[in-house]
C-alpha positions in Angstrom: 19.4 12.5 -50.1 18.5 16.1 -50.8 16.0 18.2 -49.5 15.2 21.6 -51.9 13.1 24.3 -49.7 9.6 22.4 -49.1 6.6 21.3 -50.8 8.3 20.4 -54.1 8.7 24.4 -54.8 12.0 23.4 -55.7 13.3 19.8 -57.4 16.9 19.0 -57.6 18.6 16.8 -60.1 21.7 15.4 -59.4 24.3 14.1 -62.0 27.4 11.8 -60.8 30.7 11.6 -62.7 32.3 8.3 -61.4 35.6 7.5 -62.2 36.8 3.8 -61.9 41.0 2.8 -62.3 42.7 -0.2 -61.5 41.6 -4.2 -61.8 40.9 -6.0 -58.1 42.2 -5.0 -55.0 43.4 -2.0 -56.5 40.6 -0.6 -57.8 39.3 2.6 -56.8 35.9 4.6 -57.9 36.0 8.7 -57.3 32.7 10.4 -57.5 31.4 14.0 -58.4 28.0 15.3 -58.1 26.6 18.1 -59.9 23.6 20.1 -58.6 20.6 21.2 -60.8 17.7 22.8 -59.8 14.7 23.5 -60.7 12.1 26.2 -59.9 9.0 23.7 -60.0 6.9 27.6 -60.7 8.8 28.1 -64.6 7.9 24.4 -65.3 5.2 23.7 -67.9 2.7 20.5 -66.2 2.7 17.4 -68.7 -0.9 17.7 -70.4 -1.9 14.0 -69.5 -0.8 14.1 -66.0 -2.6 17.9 -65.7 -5.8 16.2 -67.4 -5.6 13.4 -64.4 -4.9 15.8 -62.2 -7.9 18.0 -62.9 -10.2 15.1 -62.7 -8.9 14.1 -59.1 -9.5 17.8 -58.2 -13.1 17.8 -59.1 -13.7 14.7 -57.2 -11.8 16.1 -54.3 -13.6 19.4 -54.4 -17.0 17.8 -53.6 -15.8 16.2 -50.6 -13.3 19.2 -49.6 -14.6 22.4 -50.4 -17.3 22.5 -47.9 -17.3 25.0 -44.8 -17.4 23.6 -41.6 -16.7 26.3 -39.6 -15.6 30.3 -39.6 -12.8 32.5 -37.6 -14.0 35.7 -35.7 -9.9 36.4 -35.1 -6.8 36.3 -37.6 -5.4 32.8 -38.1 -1.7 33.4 -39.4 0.1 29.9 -40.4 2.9 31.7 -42.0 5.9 29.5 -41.7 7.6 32.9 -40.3 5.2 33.1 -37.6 4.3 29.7 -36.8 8.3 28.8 -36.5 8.8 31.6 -34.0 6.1 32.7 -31.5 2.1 32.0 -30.3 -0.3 32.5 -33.0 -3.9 32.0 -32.9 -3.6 28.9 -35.7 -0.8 27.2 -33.4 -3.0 27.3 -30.3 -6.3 26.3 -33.0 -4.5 22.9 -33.1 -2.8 22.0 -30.0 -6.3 23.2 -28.0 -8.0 20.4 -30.5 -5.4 18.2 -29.2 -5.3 18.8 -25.7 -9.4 18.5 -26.2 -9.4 15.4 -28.1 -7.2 13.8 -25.7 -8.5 15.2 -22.3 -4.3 16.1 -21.8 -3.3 18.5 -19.3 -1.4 19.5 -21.8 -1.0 19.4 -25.1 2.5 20.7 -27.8 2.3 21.1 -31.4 5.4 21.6 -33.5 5.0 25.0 -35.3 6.5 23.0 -38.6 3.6 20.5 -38.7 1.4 23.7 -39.9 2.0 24.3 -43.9 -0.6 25.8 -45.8 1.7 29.4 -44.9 -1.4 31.5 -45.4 -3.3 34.2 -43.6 -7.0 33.9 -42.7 -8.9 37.2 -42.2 -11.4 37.4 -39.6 -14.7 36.4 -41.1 -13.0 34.1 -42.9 -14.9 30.3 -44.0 -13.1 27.4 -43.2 -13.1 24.3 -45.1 -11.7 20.8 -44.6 -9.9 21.1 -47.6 -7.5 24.9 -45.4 -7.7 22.0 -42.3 -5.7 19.2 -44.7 -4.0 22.0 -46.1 -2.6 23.4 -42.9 -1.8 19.6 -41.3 -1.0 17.6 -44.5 1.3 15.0 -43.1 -1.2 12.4 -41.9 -0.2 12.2 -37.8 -2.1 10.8 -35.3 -2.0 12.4 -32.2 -0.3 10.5 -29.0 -0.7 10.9 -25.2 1.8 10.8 -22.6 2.6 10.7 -19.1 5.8 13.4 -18.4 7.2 14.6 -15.6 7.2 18.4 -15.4 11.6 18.1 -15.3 10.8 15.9 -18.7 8.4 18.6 -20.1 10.3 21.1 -19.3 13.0 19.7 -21.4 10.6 19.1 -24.2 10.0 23.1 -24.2 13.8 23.5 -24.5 14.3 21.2 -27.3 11.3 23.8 -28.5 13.3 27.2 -28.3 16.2 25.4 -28.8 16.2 26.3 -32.4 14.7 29.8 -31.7 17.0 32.1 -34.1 17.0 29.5 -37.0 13.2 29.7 -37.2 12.8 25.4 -37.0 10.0 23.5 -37.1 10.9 22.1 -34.0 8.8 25.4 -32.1 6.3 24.8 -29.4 2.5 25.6 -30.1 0.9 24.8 -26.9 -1.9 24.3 -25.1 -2.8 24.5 -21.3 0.1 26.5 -20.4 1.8 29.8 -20.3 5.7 29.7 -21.6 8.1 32.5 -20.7 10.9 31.9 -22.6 14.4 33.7 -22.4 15.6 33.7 -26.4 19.2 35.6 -25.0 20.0 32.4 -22.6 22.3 29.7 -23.6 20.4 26.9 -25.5 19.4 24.3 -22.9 18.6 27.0 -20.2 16.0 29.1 -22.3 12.6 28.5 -20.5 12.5 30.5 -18.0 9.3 29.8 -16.6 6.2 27.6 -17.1 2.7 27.6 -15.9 0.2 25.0 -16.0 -3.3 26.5 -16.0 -2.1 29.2 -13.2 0.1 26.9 -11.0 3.8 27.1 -11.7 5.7 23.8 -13.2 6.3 21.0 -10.5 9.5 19.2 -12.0 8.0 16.0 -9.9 4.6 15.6 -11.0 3.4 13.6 -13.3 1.5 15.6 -16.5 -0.6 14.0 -19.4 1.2 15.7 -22.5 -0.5 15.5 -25.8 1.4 15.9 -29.5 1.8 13.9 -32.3 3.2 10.8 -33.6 6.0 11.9 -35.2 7.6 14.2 -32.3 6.6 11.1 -30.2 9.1 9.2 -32.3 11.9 12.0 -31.9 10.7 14.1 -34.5 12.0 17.6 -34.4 14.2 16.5 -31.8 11.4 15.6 -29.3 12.9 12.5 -27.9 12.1 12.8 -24.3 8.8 12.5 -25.2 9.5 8.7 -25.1 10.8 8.4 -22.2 6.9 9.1 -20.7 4.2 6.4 -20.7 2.3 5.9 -23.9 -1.2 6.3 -23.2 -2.3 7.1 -26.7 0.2 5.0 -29.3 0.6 6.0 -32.9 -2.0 3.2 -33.9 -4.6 4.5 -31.7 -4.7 7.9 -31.7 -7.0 10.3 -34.2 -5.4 11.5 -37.3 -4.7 15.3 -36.2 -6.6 17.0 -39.1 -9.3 14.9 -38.4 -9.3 16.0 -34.6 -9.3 19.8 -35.7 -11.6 19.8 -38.2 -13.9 18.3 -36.0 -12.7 20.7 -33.1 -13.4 23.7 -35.6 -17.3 22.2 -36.4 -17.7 21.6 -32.9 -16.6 25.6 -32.3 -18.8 26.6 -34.8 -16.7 29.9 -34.9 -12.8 30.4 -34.0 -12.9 33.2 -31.5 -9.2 32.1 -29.7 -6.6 34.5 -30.9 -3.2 35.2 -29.7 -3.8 34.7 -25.8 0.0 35.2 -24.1 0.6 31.7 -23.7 4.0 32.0 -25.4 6.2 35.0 -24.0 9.7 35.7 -25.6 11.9 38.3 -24.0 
């Protein structure tokens, strides 16, 4: 397997030399692999695919390019940004999840959100930026976590910090202060849920998504909750935000402090 940047921008061929000596038990076969790739941007689209393609978009358009909703405040999903500290685009979808759900709280990993665009205030949204941003089809899941357990999600979150992973925490119902110079493991340094601090014994409804639910982005304590809201039943997650952004009518949540990195 081999993964090339994201979002096909890059395609790699691989060719294998084998070499095979010897008859029966003393045969041996040596492989080499040679690396080609390809910038998918210098590459000329097959005219019959492009004329399919074209077709599908027109369809699409109709159903896709339709506002359902403006921003009064700058939406940045920039994988840079979204990777690495609050925006206003992170705490878009994990509010539409925490809504959806009725979760005390709710944690979106930053590498779920792809479109890597900003969105100017005064900016139309349509359901085709919503797919755009959340592509991969998750449903959103519910959980019961103790505050110890979702403390430890948070660290799994920051775990990452300097490397710029996916596996960053957009959140939802809490404030996050979050020491980036502290040993991996011992990184949050504080949490707040609405304004009480984090009690490591109570019980807290988490929302996120299927995928970190099965130990995506290293997320696996979220298992070790109760399911209240399995894979199966949950909402698809662009579904839930477009709906959330009709519903607002106009984005007016920006960058809020929930997320503070010292």
């Amino acid at each position: 397997m081999v993964e090339s940047s994201e979002d096909a921008l890059y395609v790699t061929a691989i060719d294998i030399t084998a070499t095979i000596t010897g008859e029966g038990k003393d045969r041996k076969v040596a492989w080499v692999p040679s690396f080609r790739v390809h910038d998918t941007s210098h590459v000329d689209p097959d005219p019959e695919v492009k004329a399919v393609v074209d077709e599908l978009e027109r369809q699409l358009a109709k159903e896709l390019d339709i506002p359902i909703g403006s921003t009064a405040v700058e939406l940045d999903s920039r994988s840079i940004a979204v990777r690495s500290q609050e925006t206003a685009m992170g705490n878009l979808v994990a509010d539409a999840q925490r809504a959806i759900t009725s979760a005390d709280v709710a944690i979106a990993n930053g590498g779920g959100i792809r479109a890597n665009r900003v969105y100017a205030p005064g900016t139309a949204l349509t359901r085709r930026d919503i797919l755009s941003e959340l592509p991969f089809g998750n449903t959103i899941v519910l959980v019961e976590l103790s505050g110890a357990d979702l403390k430890e999600a948070l660290e799994n979150g920051v775990s990452l910090l300097e490397k710029h992973a996916g596996r960053f925490p957009q959140v939802s119902g809490m404030t996050v202060t979050v020491d980036a110079k502290a040993p991996v493991g011992a990184r949050i340094a504080a949490v707040k849920i609405g304004d009480a601090p984090l009690d490591p014994a109570r019980t807290y409804k988490v929302a996120a998504n299927e995928y970190m639910l099965g130990g995506g982005d290293g997320y696996t304590v979220l298992a070790k909750g109760k399911v209240l809201i399995g894979k199966t039943d949950g909402t698809l997650l662009a579904t839930a935000v477009g709906d959330y952004v009709v519903k607002l009518g106009t984005i007016k949540t920006g960058i809020e402090g929930r997320i503070a990195i010292k």
